[in-house]
C-alpha positions as CSV (number, residue, x, y, z in Angstrom):
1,X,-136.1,72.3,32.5
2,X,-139.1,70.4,31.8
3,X,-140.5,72.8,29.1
4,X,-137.2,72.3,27.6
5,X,-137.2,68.7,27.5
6,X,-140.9,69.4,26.1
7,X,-139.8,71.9,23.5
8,X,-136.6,69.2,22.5
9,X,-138.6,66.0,21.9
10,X,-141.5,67.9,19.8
11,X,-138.6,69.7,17.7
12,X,-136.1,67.1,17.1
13,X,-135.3,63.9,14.9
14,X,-134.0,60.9,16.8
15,X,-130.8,61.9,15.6
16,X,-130.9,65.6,15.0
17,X,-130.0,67.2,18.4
18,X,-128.6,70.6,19.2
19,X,-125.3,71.8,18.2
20,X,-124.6,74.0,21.0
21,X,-121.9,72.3,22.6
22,X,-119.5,70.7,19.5
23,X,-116.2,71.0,19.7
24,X,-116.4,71.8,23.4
25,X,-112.9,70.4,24.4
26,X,-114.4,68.1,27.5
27,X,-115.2,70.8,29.6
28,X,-116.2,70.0,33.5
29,X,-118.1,71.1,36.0
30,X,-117.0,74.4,38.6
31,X,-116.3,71.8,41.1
32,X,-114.0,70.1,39.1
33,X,-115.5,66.9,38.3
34,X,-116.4,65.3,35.2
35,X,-120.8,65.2,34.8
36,X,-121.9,62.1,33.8
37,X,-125.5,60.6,32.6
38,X,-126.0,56.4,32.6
39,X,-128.2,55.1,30.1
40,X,-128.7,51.5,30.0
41,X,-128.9,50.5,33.4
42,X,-129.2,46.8,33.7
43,X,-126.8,44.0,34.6
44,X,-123.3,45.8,32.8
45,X,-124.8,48.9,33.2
46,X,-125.2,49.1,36.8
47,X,-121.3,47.7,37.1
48,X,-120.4,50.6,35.0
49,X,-122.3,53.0,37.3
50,X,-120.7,51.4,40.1
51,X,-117.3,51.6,38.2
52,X,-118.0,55.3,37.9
53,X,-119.0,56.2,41.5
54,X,-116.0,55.0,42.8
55,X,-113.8,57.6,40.9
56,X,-113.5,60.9,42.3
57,X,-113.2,62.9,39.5
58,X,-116.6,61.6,38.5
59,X,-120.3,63.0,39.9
60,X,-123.5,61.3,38.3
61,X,-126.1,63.6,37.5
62,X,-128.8,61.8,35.6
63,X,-129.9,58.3,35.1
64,X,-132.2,56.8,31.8
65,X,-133.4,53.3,31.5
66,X,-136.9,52.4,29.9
67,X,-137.7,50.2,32.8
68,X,-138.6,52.2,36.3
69,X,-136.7,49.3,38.1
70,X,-133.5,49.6,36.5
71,X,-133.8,53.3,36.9
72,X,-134.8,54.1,40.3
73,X,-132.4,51.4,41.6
74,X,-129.8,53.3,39.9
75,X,-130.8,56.5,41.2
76,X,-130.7,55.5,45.0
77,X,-127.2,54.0,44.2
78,X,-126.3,57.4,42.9
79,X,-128.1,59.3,45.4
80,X,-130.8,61.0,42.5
81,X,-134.1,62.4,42.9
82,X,-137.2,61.8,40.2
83,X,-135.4,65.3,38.6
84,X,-132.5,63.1,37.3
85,X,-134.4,59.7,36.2
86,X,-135.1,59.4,32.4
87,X,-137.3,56.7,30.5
88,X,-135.9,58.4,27.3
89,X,-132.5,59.1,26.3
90,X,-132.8,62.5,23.9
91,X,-133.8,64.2,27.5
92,X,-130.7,62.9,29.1
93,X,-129.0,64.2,25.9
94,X,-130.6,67.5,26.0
95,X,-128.9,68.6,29.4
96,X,-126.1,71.1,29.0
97,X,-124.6,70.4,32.0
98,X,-123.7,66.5,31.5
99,X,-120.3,65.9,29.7
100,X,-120.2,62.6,28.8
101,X,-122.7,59.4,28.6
102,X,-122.5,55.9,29.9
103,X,-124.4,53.8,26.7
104,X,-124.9,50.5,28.2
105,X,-128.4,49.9,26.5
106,X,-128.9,46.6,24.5
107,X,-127.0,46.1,20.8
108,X,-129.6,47.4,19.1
109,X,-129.9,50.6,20.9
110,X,-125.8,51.3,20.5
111,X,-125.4,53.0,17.3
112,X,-128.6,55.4,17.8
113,X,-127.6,56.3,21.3
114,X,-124.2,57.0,20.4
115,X,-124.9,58.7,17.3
116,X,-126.9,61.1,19.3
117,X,-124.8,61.6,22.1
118,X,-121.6,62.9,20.3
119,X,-123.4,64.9,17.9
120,X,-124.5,66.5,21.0
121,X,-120.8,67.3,22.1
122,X,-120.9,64.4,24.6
123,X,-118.1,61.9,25.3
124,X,-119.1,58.5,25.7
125,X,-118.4,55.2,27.5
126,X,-120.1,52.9,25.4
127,X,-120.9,48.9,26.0
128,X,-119.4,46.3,23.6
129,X,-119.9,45.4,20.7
130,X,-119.5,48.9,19.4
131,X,-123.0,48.6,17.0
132,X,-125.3,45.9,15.8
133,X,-123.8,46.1,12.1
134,X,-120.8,46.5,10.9
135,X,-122.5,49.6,8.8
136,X,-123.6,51.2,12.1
137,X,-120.5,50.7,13.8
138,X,-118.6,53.0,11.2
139,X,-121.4,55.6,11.3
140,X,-120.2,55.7,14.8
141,X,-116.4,56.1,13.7
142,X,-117.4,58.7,11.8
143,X,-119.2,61.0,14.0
144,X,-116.5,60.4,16.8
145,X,-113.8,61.6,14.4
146,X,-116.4,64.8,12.8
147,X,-117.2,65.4,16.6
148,X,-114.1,65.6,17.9
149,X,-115.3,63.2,20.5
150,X,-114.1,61.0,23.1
151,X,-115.1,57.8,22.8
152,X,-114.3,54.0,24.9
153,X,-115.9,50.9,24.2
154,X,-116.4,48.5,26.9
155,X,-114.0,45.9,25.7
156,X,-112.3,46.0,29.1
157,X,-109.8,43.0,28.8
158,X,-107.8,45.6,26.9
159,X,-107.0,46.7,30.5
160,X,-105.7,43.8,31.7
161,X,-102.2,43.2,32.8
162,X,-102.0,40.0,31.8
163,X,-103.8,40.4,28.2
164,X,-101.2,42.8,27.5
165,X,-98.3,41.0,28.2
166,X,-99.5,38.2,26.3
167,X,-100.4,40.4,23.3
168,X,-96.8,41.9,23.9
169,X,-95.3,38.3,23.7
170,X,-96.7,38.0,20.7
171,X,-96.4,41.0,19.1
172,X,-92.3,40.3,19.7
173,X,-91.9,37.4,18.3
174,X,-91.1,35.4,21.6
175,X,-94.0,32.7,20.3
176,X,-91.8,32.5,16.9
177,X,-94.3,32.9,13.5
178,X,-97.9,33.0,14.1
179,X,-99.5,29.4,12.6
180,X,-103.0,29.8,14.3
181,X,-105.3,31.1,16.5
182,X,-108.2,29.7,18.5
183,X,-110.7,31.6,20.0
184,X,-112.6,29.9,22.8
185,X,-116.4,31.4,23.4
186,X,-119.2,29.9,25.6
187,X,-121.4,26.8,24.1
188,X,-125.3,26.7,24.8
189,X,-127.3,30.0,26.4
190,X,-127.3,31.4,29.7
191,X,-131.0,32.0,29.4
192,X,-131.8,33.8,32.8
193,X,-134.7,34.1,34.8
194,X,-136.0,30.6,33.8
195,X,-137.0,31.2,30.3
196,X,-137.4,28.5,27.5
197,X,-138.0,30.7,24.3
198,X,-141.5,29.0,23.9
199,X,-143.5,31.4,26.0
200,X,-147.0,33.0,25.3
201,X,-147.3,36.7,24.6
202,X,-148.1,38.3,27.5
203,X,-149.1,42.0,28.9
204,X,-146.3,44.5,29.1
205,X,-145.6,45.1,33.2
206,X,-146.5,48.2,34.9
207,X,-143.2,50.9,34.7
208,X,-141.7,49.0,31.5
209,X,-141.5,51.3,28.4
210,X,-141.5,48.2,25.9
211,X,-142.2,50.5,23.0
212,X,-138.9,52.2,23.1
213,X,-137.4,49.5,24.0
214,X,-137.4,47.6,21.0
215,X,-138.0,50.7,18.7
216,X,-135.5,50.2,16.4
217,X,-136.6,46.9,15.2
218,X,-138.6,44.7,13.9
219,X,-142.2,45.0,16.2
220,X,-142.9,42.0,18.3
221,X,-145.1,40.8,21.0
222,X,-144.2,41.3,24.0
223,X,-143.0,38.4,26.6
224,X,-140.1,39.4,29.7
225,X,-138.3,35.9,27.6
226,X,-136.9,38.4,25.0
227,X,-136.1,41.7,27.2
228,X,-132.8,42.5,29.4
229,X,-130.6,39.7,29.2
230,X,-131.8,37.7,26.9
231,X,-132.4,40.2,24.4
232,X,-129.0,38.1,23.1
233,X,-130.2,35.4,22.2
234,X,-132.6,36.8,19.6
235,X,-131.5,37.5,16.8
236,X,-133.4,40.8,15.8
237,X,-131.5,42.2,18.6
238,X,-127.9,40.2,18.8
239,X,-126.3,36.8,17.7
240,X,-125.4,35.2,20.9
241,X,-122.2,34.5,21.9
242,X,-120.6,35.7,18.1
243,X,-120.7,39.0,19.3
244,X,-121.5,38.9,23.3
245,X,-117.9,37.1,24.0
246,X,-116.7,37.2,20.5
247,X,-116.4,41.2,21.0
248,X,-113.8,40.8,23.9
249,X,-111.8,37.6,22.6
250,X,-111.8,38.5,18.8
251,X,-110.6,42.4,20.2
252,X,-107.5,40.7,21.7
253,X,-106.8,38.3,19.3
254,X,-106.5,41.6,16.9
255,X,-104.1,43.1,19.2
256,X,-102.3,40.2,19.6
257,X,-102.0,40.1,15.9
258,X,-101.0,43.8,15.2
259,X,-104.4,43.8,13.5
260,X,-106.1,46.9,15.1
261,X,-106.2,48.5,11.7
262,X,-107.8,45.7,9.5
263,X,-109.4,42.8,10.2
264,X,-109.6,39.1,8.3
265,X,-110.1,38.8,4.2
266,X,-112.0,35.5,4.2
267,X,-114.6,33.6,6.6
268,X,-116.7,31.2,6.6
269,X,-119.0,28.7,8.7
270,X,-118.0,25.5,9.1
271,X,-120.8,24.4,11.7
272,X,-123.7,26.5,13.5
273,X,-126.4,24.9,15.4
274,X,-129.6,26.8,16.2
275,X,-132.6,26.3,18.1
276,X,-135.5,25.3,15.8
277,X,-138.4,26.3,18.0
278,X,-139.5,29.4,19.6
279,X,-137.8,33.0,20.3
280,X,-133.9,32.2,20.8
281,X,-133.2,32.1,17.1
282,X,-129.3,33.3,17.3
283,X,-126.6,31.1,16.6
284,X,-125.9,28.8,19.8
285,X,-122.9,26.6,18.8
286,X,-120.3,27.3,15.9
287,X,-117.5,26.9,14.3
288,X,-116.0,30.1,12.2
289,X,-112.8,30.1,10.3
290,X,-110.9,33.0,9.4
291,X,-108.0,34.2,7.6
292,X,-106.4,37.0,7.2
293,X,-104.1,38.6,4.5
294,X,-101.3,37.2,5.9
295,X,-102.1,33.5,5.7
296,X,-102.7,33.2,9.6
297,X,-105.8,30.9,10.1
298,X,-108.2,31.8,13.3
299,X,-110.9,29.7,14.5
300,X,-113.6,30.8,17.0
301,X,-115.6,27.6,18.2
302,X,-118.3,27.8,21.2
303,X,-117.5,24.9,23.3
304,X,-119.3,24.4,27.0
305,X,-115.1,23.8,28.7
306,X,-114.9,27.5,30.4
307,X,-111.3,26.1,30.6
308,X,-111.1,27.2,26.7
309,X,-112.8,30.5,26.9
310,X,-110.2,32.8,25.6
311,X,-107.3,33.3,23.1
312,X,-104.7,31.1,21.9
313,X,-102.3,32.1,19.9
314,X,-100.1,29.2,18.4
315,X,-96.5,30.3,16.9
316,X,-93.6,28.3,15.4
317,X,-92.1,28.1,18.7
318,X,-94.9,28.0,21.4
319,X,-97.9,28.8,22.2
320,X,-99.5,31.8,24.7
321,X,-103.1,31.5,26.3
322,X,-105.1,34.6,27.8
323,X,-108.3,34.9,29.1
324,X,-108.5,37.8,32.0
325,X,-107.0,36.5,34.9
326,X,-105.2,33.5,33.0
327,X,-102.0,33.1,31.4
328,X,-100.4,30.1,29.7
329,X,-97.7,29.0,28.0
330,X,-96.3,25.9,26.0
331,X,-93.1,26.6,28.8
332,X,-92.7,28.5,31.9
333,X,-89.5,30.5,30.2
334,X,-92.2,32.0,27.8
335,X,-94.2,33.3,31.1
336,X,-90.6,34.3,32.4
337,X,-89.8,36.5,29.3
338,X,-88.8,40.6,30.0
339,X,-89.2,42.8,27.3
340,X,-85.8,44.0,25.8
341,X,-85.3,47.5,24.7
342,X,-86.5,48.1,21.0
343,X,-89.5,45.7,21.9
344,X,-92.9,46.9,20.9
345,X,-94.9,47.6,24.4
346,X,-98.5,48.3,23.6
347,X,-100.7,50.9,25.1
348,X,-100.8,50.4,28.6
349,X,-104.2,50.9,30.8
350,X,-104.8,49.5,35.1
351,X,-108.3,50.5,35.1
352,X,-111.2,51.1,31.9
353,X,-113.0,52.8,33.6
354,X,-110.7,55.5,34.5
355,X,-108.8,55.4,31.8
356,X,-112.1,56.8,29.9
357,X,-112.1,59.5,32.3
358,X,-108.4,60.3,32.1
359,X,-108.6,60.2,28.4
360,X,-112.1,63.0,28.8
361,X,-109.4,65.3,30.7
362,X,-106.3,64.8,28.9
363,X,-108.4,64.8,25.3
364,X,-105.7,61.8,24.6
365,X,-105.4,58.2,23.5
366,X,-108.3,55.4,25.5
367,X,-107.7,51.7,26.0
368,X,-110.6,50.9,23.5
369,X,-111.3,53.8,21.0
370,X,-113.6,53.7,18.1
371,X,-112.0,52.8,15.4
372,X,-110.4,49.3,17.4
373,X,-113.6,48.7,18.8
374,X,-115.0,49.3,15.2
375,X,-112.3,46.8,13.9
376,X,-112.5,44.0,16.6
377,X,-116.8,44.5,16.0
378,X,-116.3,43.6,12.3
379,X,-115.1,40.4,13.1
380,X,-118.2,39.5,14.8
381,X,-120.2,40.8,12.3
382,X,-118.4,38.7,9.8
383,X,-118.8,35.7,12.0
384,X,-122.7,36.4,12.1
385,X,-122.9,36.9,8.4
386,X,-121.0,34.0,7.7
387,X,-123.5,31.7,9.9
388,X,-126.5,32.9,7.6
389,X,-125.7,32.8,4.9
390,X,-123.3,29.2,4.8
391,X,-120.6,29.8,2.7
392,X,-117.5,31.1,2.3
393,X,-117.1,35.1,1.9
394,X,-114.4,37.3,1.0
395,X,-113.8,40.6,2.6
396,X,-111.6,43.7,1.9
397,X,-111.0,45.5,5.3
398,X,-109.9,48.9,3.8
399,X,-113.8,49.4,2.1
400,X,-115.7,47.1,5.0
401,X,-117.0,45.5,1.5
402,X,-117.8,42.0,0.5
403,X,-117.8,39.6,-3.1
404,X,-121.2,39.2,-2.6
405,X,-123.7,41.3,-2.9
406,X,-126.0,39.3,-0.6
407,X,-123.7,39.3,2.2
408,X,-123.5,43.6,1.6
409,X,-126.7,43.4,2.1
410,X,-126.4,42.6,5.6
411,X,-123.3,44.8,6.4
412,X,-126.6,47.4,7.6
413,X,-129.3,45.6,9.8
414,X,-132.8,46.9,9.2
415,X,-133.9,49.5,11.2
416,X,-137.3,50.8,11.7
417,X,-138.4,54.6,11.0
418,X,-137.7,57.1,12.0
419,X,-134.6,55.6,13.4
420,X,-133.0,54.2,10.7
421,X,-129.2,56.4,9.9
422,X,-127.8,56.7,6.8
């Protein structure tokens, strides 16, 4: 195994792996359970191992994460030796014997991970948003569908019973004629670990492969401020909250709007705040308006009320409020309300974890395939392009094209060689 591993990361591209399993139609293991590899094993990633491990149709053979921490932690959780522990993710990928991947590695890692992984004939679990650019996101699309592949993306609040019966509401007219929508995201960083954005390079630590980790973009010195969790609050890696909440709440607000096949046709920013000193340059309070083809305004604003975190959807006759575990109503008949026959009842998933697994076995329909998560995505994007550039854009869905030739520009974020995709 480890001359192959050699032999594989001499001889291939990032992005140029081994055909030798496409098309294979999710095929398991003798004993009957589905193999899987993690990569990405911090904060989410280690729910989504956890997640994993708790399904029996599921055994964990390998583990990847550029930091020895993350890694061997996850290893003793899934009972690994050294064997199954990766620092780089084309080894991982280079196993015949795993099935499908677990991508939970920061934005900017998504698209080249995932890329990779289903060109290699893997299914993949991959971590909201779907890609760093709206560009990336539908090279993604497009190798699931050429691959055959399954794929779910981590927007998990498409598993929620309560999110779907809102969205269902909706969707049935039992709100009346959608006026508005408001979409409530966090206000002000959760910097962890103390941070201020103002610190001092400083030497990499002992076990942490900073090289890879920021490999696909822009090379800067290295200080633990920018790495793991607050890799979000820098913009060469993610926009903050546009994208790190906006991906869930802007993903229901499309489903609640029957709008899982297109996405808005104008936005703009009204108000954006940054910080004006130090690392944590991504957008940390906004305003961004949106409309859609239909007329129906939506509004995403940060606020610091978790109250207002979530989705409100305003109609002629009422209004309907979802978060995860909240539902809300303008009158307690609208929370009362049974769907008739003829209603529309929209895809229906307990777990999203599972339902990824049950969707690798059935080779069926997932809570959160690619080309919603590559819808709901775009919105952020739009959101974040909006914010730098200050002024109202217009935006055609069907081509993922703007008006304006500087905001194309950004539809593709830069990527360093040799990891850039076309």
């Amino acid at each position: 195994m480890k001359s192959t591993r050699r032999s594989f990361l001499k001889s291939a591209a990032p992005l140029i792996l081994s055909s030798s399993v496409l098309g294979r139609a999710g095929a398991v293991s003798p004993n009957g359970k589905v193999r899987l590899a993690c990569i990405g094993l911090g904060g989410q990633g280690t729910s989504n191992l956890r997640n994993f491990l708790a399904d029996e149709r599921v055994e964990v053979i390998a583990v990847c994460d550029v930091d020895a921490k993350h890694r061997e932690a996850a290893a003793a959780l899934a009972k690994l030796g050294k064997a199954d522990q990766y620092n780089d993710f084309r080894e991982v990928l280079a196993r015949s014997d795993v099935d499908v991947i677990m991508n939970a590695t920061p934005d900017h890692w998504h698209s080249n991970v995932a890329i990779a992984a289903v060109k290699e004939g893997k299914d993949l679990y991959s971590e909201k948003p779907l890609a760093a650019s709206i560009a990336e996101g539908r090279a993604i699309a497009a190798a699931v569908k050429a691959n055959q592949r399954i794929l779910q993306t981590g927007t998990w609040r498409r598993s929620g019973m309560k999110v779907r019966m809102a969205c269902e509401w909706v969707r049935n007219g039992y709100i009346g004629q959608i006026k508005e929508i408001e979409v409530g995201v966090p206000g002000k960083f959760a910097v962890r670990g103390g941070f201020t954005g103002l610190e001092a390079p400083e030497a990499v630590p002992e076990g942490f492969d900073y090289a890879m980790w920021q490999a696909t973009t822009v090379e800067r010195p290295y200080t633990a401020a920018r790495c793991h969790f607050n890799f979000r609050w820098v913009n060469d890696y993610a926009p903050g909250y546009i994208t790190d909440w906006g991906a869930h709440f802007l993903d229901v607000a499309q489903w609640g709007m029957g709008m899982d096949e297109s996405g808005p046709v104008e936005v703009e920013a009204l108000q954006v705040k940054r910080r004006d000193q130090g690392i944590y340059d991504a957008p940390e309070e906004f305003t961004i308006r949106y409309r859609y083809a239909n007329g129906v305004p939506m509004t995403m604003l940060s606020t610091t009320d978790p109250k207002k975190y979530g989705v409100k959807f305003i109609g002629s006759e009422g209004w309907i409020f979802t978060e995860h575990e909240k539902l809300e109503a303008s009158s307690k008949d609208i929370l009362r309300i049974q769907l008739k026959e003829g209603d529309v009842r929209l895809y229906q998933s307990k777990h999203h974890h599972r339902n990824f697994i049950d969707g690798v076995l059935s080779r069926g329909q997932v809570a959160a395939p690619v080309e919603i998560a590559q819808r709901s995505a775009t919105v952020c994007h739009l959101g974040t392009i909006a914010a730098a550039l200050k002024r109202p854009l217009k935006f055609d869905p069907k081509t993922e094209q703007f008006e304006d030739a500087e905001a194309n520009a950004m539809l593709m974020r830069p990527m360093r060689d040799p990891w850039k995709i076309a």
